[in-house]
C-alpha positions as CSV (number, residue, x, y, z in Angstrom):
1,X,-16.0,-106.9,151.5
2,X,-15.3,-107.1,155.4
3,X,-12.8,-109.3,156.7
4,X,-11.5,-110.3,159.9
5,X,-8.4,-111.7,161.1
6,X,-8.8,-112.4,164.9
7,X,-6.5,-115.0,165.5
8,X,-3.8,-113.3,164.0
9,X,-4.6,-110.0,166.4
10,X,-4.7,-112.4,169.4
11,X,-1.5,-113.9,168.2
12,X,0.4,-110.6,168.5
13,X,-1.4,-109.6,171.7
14,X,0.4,-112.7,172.9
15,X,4.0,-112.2,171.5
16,X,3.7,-108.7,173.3
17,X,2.6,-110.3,176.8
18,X,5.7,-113.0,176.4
19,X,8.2,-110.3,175.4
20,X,7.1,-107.6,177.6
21,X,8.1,-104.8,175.1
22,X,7.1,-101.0,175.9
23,X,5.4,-102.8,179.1
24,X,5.2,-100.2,181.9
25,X,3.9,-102.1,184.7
26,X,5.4,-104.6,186.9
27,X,3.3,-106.7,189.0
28,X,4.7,-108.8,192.1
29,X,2.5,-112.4,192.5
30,X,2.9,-114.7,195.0
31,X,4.6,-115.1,198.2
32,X,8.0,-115.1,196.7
33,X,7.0,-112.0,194.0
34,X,7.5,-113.4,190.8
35,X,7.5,-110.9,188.7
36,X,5.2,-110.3,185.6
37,X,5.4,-107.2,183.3
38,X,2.6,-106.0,181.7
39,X,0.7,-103.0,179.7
40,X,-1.3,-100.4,181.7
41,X,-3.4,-99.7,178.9
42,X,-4.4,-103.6,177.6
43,X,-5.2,-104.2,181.7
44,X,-7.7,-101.1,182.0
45,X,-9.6,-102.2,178.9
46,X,-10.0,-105.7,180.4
47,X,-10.4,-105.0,183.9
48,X,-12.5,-102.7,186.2
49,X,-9.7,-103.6,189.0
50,X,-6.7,-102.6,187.0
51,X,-8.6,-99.5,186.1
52,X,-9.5,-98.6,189.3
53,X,-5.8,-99.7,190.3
54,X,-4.3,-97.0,188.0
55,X,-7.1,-94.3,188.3
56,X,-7.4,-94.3,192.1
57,X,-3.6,-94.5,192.9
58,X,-3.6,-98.0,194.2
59,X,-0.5,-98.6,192.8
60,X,3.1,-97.3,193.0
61,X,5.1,-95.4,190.3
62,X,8.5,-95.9,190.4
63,X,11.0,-94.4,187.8
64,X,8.0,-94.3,185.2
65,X,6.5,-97.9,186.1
66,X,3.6,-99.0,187.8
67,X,4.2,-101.3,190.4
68,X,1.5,-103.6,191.8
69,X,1.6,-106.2,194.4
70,X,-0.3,-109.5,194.3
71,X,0.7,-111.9,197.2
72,X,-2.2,-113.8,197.4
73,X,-2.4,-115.3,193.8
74,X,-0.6,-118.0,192.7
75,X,1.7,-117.4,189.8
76,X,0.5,-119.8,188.1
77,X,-3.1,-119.0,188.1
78,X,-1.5,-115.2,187.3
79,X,-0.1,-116.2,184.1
80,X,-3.3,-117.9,183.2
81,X,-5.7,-114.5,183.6
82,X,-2.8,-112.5,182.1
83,X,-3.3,-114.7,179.1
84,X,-6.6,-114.6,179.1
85,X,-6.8,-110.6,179.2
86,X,-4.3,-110.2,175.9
87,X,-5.6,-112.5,174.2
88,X,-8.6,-114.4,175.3
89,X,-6.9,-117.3,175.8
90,X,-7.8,-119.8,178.5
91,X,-7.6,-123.3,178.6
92,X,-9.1,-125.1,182.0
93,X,-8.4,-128.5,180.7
94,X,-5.6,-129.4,182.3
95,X,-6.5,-128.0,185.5
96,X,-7.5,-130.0,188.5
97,X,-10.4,-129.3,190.8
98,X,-8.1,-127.3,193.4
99,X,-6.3,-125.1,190.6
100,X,-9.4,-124.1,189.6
101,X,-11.0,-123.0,192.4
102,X,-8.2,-121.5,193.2
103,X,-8.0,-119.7,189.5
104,X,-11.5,-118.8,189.9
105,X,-11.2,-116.7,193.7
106,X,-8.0,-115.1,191.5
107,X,-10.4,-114.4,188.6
108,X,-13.2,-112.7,191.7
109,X,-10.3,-110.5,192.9
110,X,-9.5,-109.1,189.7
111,X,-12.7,-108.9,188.5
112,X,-12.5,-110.5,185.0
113,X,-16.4,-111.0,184.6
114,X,-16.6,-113.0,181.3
115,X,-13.8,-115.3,182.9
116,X,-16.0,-116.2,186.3
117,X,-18.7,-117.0,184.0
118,X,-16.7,-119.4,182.0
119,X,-15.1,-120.8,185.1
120,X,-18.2,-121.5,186.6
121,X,-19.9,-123.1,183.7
122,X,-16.9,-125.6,183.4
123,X,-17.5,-126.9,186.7
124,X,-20.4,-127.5,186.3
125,X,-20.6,-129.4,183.4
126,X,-17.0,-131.7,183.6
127,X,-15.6,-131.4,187.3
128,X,-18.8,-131.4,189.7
129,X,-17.8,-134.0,191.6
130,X,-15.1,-132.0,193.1
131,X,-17.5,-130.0,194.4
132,X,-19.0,-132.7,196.8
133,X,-15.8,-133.8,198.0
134,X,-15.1,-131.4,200.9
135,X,-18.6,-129.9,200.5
136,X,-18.3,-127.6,204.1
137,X,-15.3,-125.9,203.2
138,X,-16.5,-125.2,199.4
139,X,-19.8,-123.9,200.4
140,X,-18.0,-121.5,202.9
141,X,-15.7,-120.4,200.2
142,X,-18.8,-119.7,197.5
143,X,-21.1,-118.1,200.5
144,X,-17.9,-115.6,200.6
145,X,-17.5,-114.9,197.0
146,X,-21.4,-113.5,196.0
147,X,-20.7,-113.7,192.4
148,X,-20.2,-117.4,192.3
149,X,-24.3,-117.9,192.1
150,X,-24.0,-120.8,189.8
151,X,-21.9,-123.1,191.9
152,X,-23.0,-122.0,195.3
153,X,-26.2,-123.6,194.4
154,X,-25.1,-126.5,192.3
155,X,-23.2,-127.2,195.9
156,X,-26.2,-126.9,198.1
157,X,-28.3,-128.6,195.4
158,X,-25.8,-131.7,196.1
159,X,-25.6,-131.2,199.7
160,X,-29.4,-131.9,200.2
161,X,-29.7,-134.6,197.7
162,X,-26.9,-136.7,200.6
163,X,-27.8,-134.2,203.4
164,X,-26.7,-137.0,205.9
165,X,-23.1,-136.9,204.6
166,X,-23.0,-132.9,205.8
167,X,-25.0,-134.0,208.9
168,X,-22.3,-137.2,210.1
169,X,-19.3,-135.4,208.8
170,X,-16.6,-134.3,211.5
171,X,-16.8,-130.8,210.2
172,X,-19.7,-130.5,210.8
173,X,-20.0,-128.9,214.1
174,X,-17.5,-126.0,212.3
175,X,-19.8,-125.2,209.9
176,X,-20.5,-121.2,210.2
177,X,-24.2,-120.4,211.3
178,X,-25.3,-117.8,208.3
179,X,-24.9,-121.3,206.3
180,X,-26.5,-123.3,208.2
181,X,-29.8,-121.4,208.7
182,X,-29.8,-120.9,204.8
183,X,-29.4,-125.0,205.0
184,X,-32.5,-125.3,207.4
185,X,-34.8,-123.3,205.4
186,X,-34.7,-125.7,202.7
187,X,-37.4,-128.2,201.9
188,X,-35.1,-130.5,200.1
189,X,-33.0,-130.4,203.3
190,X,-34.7,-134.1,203.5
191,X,-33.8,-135.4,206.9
192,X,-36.0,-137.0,209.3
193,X,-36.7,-133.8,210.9
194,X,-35.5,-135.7,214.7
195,X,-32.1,-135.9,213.0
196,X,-32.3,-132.4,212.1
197,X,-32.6,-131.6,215.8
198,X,-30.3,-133.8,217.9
199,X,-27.6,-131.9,214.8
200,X,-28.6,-129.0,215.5
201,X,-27.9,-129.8,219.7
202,X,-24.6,-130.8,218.7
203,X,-23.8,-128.2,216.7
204,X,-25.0,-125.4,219.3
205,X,-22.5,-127.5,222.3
206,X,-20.2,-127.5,220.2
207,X,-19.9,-123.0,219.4
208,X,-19.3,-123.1,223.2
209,X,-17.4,-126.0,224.6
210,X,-16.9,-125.3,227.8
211,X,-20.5,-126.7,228.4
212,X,-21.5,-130.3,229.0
213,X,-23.7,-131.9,227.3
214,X,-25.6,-133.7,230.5
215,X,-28.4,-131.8,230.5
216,X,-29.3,-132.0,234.3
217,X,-25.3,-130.2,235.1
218,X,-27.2,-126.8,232.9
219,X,-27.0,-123.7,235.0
220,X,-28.8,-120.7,234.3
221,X,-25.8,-119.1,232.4
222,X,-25.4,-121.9,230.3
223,X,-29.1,-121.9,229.2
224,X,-28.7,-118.5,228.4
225,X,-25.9,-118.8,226.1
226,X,-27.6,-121.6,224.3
227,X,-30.7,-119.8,224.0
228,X,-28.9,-116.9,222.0
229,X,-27.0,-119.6,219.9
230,X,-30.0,-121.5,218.6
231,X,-32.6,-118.1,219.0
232,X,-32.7,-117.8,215.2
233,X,-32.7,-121.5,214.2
234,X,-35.5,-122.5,216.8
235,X,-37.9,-121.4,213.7
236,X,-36.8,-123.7,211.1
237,X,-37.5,-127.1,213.0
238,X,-40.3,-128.1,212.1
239,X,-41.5,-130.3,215.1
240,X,-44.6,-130.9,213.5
241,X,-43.3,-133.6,211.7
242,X,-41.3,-135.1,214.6
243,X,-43.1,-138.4,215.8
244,X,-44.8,-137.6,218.8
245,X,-42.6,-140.4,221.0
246,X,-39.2,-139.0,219.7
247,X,-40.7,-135.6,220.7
248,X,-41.1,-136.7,224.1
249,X,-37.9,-138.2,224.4
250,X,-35.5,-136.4,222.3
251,X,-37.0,-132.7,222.8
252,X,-39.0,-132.1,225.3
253,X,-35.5,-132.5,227.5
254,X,-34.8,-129.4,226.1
255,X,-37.5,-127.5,227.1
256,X,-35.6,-124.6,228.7
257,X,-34.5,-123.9,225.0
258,X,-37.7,-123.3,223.4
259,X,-41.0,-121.3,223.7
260,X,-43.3,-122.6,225.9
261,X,-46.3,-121.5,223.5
262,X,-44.4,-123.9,221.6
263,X,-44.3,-127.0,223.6
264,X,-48.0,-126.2,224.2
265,X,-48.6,-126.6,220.6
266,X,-47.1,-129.8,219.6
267,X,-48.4,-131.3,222.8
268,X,-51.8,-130.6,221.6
269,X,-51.3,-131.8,218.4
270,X,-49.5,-135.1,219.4
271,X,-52.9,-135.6,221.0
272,X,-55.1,-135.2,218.3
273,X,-53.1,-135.8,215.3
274,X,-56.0,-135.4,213.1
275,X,-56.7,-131.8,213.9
276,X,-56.2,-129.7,210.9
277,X,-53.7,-127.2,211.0
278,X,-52.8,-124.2,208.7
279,X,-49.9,-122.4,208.2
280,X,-47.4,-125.0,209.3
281,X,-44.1,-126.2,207.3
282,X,-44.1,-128.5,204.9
283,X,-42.4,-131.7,205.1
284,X,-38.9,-131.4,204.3
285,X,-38.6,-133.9,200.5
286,X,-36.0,-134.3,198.2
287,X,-36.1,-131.8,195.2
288,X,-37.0,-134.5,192.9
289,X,-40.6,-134.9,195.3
290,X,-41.2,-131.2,195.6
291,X,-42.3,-131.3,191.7
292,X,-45.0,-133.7,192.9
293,X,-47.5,-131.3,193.0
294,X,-50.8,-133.8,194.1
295,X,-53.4,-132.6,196.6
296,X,-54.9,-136.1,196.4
297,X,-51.9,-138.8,196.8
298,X,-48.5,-138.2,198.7
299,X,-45.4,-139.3,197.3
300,X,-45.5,-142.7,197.9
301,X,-48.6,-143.2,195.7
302,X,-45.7,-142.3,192.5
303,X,-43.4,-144.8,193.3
304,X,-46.2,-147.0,193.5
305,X,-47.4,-146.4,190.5
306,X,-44.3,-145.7,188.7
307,X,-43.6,-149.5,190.0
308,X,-46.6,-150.5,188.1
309,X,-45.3,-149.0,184.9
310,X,-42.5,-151.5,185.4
311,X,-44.9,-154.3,185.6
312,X,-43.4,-154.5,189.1
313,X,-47.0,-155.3,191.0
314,X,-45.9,-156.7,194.2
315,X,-42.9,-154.8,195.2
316,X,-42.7,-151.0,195.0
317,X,-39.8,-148.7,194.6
318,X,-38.5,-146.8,197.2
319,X,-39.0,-142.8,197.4
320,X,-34.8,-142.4,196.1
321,X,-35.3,-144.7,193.0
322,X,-38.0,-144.1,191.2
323,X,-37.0,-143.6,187.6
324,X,-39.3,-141.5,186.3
325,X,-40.3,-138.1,186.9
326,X,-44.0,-136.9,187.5
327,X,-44.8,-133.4,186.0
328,X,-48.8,-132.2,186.4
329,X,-50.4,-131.1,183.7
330,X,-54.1,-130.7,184.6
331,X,-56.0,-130.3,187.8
332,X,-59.9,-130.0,187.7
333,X,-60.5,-127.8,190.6
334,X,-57.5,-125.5,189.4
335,X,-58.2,-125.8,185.1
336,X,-61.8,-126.3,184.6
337,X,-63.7,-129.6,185.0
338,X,-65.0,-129.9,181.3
339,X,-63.0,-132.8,178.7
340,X,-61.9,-129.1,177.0
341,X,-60.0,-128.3,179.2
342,X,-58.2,-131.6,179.9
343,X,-58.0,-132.0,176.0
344,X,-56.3,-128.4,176.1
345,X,-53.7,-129.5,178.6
346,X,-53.2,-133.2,178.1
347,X,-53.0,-133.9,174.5
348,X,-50.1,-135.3,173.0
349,X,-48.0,-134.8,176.1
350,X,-46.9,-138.5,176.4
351,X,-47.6,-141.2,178.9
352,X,-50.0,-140.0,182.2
353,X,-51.5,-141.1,184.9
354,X,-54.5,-140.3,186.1
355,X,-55.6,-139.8,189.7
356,X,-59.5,-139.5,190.9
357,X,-60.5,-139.2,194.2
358,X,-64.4,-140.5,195.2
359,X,-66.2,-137.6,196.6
360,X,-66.4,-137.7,200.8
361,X,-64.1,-140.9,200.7
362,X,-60.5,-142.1,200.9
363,X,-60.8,-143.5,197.7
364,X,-58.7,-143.0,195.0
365,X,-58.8,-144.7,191.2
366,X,-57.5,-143.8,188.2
367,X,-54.6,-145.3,185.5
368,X,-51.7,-145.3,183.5
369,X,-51.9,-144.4,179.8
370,X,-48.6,-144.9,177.8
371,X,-49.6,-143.5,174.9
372,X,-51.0,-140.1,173.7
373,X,-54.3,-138.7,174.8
374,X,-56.3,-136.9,171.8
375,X,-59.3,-136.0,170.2
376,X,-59.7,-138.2,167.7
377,X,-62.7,-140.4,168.7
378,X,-60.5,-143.8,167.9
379,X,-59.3,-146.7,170.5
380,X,-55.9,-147.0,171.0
381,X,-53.9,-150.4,171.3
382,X,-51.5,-151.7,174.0
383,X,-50.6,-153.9,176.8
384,X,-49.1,-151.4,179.2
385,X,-51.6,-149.8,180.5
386,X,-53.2,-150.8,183.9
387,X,-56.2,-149.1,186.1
388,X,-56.3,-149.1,189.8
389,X,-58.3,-148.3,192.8
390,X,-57.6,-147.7,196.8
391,X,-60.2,-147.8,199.1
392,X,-58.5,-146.1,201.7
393,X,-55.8,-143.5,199.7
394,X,-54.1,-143.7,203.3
395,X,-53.4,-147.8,203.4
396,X,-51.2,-149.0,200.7
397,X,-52.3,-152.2,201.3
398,X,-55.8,-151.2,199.8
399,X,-54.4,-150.8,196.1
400,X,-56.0,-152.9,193.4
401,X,-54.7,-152.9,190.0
402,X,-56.6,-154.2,186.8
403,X,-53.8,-154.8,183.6
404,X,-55.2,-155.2,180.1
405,X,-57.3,-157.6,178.6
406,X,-58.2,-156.3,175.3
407,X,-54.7,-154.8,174.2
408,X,-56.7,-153.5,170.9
409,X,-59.3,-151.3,173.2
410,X,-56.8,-150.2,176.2
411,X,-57.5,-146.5,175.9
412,X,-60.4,-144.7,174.0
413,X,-59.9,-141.0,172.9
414,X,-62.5,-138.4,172.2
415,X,-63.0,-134.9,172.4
416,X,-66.5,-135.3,174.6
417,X,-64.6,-137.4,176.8
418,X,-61.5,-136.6,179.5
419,X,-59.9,-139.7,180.3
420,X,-61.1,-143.1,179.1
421,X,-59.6,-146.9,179.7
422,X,-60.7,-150.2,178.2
423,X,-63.4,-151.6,175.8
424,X,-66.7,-149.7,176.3
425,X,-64.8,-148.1,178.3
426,X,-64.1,-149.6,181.8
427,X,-63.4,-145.7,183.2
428,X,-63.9,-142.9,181.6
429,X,-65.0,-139.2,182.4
430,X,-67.6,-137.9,181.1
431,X,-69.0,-134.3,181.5
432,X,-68.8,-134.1,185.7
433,X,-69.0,-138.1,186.6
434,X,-66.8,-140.6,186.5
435,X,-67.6,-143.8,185.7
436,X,-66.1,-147.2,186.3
437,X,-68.1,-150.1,184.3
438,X,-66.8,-153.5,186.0
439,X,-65.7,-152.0,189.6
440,X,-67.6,-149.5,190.9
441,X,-70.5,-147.4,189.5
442,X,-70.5,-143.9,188.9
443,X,-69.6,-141.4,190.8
444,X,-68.5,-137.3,191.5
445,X,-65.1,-137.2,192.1
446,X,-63.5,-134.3,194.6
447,X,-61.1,-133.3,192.3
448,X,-59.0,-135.2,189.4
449,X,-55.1,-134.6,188.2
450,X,-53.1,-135.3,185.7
451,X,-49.7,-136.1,185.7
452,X,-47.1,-136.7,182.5
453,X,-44.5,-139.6,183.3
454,X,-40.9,-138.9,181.6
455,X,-38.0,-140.7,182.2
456,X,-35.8,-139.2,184.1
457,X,-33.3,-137.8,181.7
458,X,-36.5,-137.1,179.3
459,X,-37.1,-133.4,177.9
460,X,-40.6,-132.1,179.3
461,X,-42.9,-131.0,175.9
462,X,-45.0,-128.1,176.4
């Protein structure tokens, strides 16, 4: 029989760190040099740095004793990793935000990997908030420190879910430039992209203060040193989706600052906004709209419809509050048009919505089952579900919806069948048509989707 007495080891490995016996190193921390004395032998086991501190003659031997130097560490924080590497030890409990950030840059120096990890993961599940409350100067200490992955992303997560904090914030204008282009590249960077720019002006006049920000006073030099400043951000505007009056007024000043082919461009486009372009940048959304992945509605058309699911019919939520989340689970023109293939993908996923659109139209119509889709040729009873129509997917204004009747025939299921709503059924697909009984009469839709509604803090099934 095996048995194992860990504690009691750790224990011991303890009462040796606190009484310092046979200890042949002697390690100076802080600006004062408190001094800590430890085991050469326990810290090359637990460390790459102290092994490559001892093996590479990083530290000095005086009469027999290893003597290291550690200025830039906190005592404190030292006698919490010294802990932690005789024992495995550490308790981050009654730290505060600042002590551990502090413990964790310690932690990078010395290299204690399973310790970073640890660090990391208890930020992020009990102190986050910290993170967001000087957010510049904590994203400038992560983008040094390559090995804090995990919060260096929870902290730009947060920046661009409030990027307008970062944007009006004093410090602003100090943020370093590597960080700000990674910033830019974003598409949940979601700013009106005008704002982006006249921050991005300021930011620029302010890497060189000596010049004014009147325009008109500009001489060539100036230009010049402006032009190198913003060179590599230039790119990451995405004009395209500046209005074309705010273009006029708030960028075309600057002119002398960007490519001519450029200008050219968007002036075209201003003048025939309906020109289809390729290979342009998306709209900048917040990460919770980037997982709306519709080629036939735009965002808006979810917190419509998520309103609707609320019974709210005449006001609609805005784009920040819609409580749900909207996660596509079957696209025609991408998984196959034929009811096996939407009973493949849809079935017993939860509440959906369903989104057709009329072929060579604007028109959209679909609706909103809260229950289960299935195969098992029966009619399903409720009173939540609702079918709608736009005639123009563009206007708003257009949208028609049509709430139950019969609650004990709201949504029909059958294997021949893809979606089907009401007695009879009011719309339903059936092999390549769609067909609306009291609305419309049938017809071939473009393409149809799919999406499965979860609450926000709901687990998606697969």
């Amino acid at each position: 029989m095996s048995y194992k007495f860990w504690e009691s080891v750790s224990n011991d490995y303890e009462k040796l760190l606190e009484t310092g016996e046979s200890s042949d190193v002697i390690i100076y921390v802080g600006e004062n040099e408190k001094e800590f004395h430890a085991h050469s032998i326990i810290l090359c086991i637990r460390s790459e740095y102290f092994r490559a501190a001892f093996s590479r003659n990083w530290a000095e031997k005086k009469n027999g004793l290893f003597i290291l130097k550690k200025p830039n560490i906190e005592p404190s924080m030292f006698q919490i990793i010294l802990r932690f590497i005789y024992c495995g030890k550490v308790d981050l409990t009654k730290l505060q935000g600042q002590e551990l950030l502090k413990l964790l840059i310690a932690v990078d120096e010395l290299d204690i990997q399973p310790l970073i990890s640890c660090i990391q993961e208890y930020f992020t599940e009990n102190i986050s908030n910290f993170l967001y409350q000087n957010p510049i100067e904590i994203l400038e200490i992560f983008y040094q420190h390559q090995q804090f992955t995990d919060l260096w992303n929870l902290c730009l997560d947060k920046i661009c879910e409030e990027p307008e904090k970062l944007i009006n914030s004093n410090k602003f204008i100090d943020l370093e430039a590597p960080i700000l282009e990674i910033l830019l590249k974003r598409d949940d960077f979601a700013l009106d992209e005008i704002i982006i720019w006249e921050s991005l002006i300021k930011w620029s006049l302010a890497q060189n203060p000596t010049i004014t920000q009147d325009i008109k006073k500009w001489n060539k030099n100036q230009i010049t040193i402006l032009d190198r400043i913003l060179h590599e951000f230039i790119p990451l505007i995405r004009f395209y989706h500046i209005p074309s009056d705010d273009f006029f007024n708030k960028v075309l000043p600057y002119k002398k600052l960007l490519p001519k082919q450029l200008i050219n461009e968007i002036s075209e486009f201003n003048k025939f906004p309906d020109k289809i372009l390729t290979d342009i940048q998306p709209l900048r959304k917040p990460k919770y709209l980037l997982s709306l992945d519709s080629v036939i509605v735009e965002f808006q058309h979810f917190a419509m419809f998520a309103s609707w699911i609320d019974k709210d019919d005449d006001t609609y939520y805005s784009l920040e509050n819609i409580p749900y989340r909207f996660n596509l689970l079957y696209r025609a023109s991408r998984d196959g048009i034929d009811s096996k293939e939407f009973h493949n993908k849809c079935d017993n996923k939860g509440s959906t919505v369903v989104i057709a659109k009329v072929k060579g139209t604007n028109q959209i119509i679909g609706g909103y089952n809260p229950l289960v889709w299935d195969s098992s040729s029966s009619t399903k009873s409720t009173t939540d579900s609702y079918i709608f129509s736009l005639t123009d997917k563009n206007n708003i204004s257009t949208a028609i919806i049509g709430r139950v009747i019969d609650a004990n025939n709201a949504i029909y299921c059958a294997y021949s069948l893809g979606p089907a709503f009401g007695p009879g059924s009011d719309l339903y697909y059936y092999y390549t048509t769609w067909n609306c009984l009291q609305s419309y009469s049938s017809f071939i839709a473009d393409d149809y989707e799919v999406f499965q509604v979860l609450k926000k803090n709901q687990i998606i099934r697969f």
